[in-house]
C-alpha positions as CSV (number, residue, x, y, z in Angstrom):
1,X,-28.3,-7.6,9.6
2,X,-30.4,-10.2,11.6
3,X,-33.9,-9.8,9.9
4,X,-34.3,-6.2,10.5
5,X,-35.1,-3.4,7.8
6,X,-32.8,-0.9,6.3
7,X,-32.7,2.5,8.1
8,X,-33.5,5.7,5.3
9,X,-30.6,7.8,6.6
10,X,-31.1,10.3,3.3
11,X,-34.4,12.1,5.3
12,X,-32.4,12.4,8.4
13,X,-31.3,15.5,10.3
14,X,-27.9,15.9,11.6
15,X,-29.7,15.7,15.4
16,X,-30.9,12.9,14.0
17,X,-28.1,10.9,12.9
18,X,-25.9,11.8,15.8
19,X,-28.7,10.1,18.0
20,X,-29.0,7.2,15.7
21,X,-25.1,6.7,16.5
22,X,-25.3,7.0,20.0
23,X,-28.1,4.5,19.6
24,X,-26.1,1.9,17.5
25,X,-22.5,2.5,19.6
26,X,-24.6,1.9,23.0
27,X,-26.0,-1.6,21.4
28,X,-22.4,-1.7,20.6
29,X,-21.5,-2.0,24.2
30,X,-24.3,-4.2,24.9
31,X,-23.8,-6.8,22.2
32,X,-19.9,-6.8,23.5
33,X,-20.5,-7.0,27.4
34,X,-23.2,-9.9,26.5
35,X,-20.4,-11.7,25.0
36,X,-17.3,-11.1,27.2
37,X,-19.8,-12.7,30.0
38,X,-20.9,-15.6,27.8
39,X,-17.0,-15.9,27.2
40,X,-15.9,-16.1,30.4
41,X,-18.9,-18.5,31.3
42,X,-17.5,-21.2,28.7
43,X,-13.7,-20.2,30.0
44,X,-14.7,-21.2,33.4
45,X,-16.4,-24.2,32.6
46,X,-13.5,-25.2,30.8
47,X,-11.0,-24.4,33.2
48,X,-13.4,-26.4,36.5
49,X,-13.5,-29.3,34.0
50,X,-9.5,-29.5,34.4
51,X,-9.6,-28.8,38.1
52,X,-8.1,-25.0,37.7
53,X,-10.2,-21.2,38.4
54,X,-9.7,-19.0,35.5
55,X,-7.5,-16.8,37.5
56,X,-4.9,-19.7,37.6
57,X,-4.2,-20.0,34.0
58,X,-4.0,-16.2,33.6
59,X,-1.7,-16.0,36.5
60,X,0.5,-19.0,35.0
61,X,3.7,-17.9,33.6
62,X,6.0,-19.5,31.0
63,X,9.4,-19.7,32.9
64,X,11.1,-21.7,30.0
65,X,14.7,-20.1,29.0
66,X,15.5,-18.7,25.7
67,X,17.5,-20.3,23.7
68,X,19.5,-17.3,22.5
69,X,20.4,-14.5,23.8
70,X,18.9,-11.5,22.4
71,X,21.4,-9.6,19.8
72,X,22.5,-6.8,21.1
73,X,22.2,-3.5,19.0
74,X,24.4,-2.9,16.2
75,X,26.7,0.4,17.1
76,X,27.7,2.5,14.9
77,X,31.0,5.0,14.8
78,X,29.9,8.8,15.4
79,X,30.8,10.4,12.2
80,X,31.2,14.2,12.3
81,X,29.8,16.7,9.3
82,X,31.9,16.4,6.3
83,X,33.8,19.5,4.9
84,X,32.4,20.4,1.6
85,X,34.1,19.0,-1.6
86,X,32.2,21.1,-4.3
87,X,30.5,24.3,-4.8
88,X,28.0,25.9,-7.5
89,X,29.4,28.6,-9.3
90,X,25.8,29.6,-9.4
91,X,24.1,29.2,-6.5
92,X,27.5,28.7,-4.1
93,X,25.7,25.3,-3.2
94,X,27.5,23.2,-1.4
95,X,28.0,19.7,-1.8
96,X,30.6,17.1,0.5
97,X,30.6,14.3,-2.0
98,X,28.0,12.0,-0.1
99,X,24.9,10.7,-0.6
100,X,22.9,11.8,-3.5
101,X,24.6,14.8,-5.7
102,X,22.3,18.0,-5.6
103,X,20.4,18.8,-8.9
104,X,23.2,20.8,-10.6
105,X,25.1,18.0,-10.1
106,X,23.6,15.6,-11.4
107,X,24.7,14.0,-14.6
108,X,28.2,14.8,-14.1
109,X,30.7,12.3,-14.4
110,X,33.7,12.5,-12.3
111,X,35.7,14.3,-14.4
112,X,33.3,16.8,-15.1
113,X,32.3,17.3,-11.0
114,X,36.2,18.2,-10.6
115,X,35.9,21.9,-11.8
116,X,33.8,22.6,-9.1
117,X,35.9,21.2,-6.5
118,X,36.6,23.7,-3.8
């Protein structure tokens, strides 16, 4: 903080405190206008001392080529739901023999899986 002193916020309402953030987000706005303005002051010094108005190097547009064309999106085949492969005696979980094996599964080698193929 520039040289000011520290607020007590622990004997503060709730009334209070809301108005103390209205307070600090309108000096908010204030500190931020103050320097978009001082900005574009410098931007259009800058710009006269080159000959050119702000709005001409905003308005400028890069018309270089790319190099490359842009890759086109990888495709990939539709593939339909699988039939199941295995079932839980248990639970009569299914399971079509992709992706991650369900819990009562899990363990299992191959051999083992194959007496609760459907």
């Amino acid at each position: 903080m520039s040289g000011q002193g520290s607020i007590d916020l622990s004997g503060m309402s709730v009334p209070e405190l809301r108005e103390l953030m209205a307070s600090a987000e309108a000096r908010i706005e204030e500190v931020q206008a103050e320097a978009r303005r001082s900005m574009r002051s410098k931007m259009e010094e800058m710009a006269a001392s080159a000959g050119m108005t702000i709005d001409e190097i905003f308005a400028m547009r890069i018309t270089a080529k790319p190099t490359r064309k842009p890759r086109k999106a990888a495709v990939r085949p539709a593939t339909g739901s699988a039939e199941p492969k295995y079932r839980s005696p248990a639970t009569g979980e299914t399971w079509t023999g992709r992706g991650r094996p369900p819990e009562w599964m899990k363990g299992m080698d191959k051999a083992a899986r194959e007496k609760f193929r459907i």
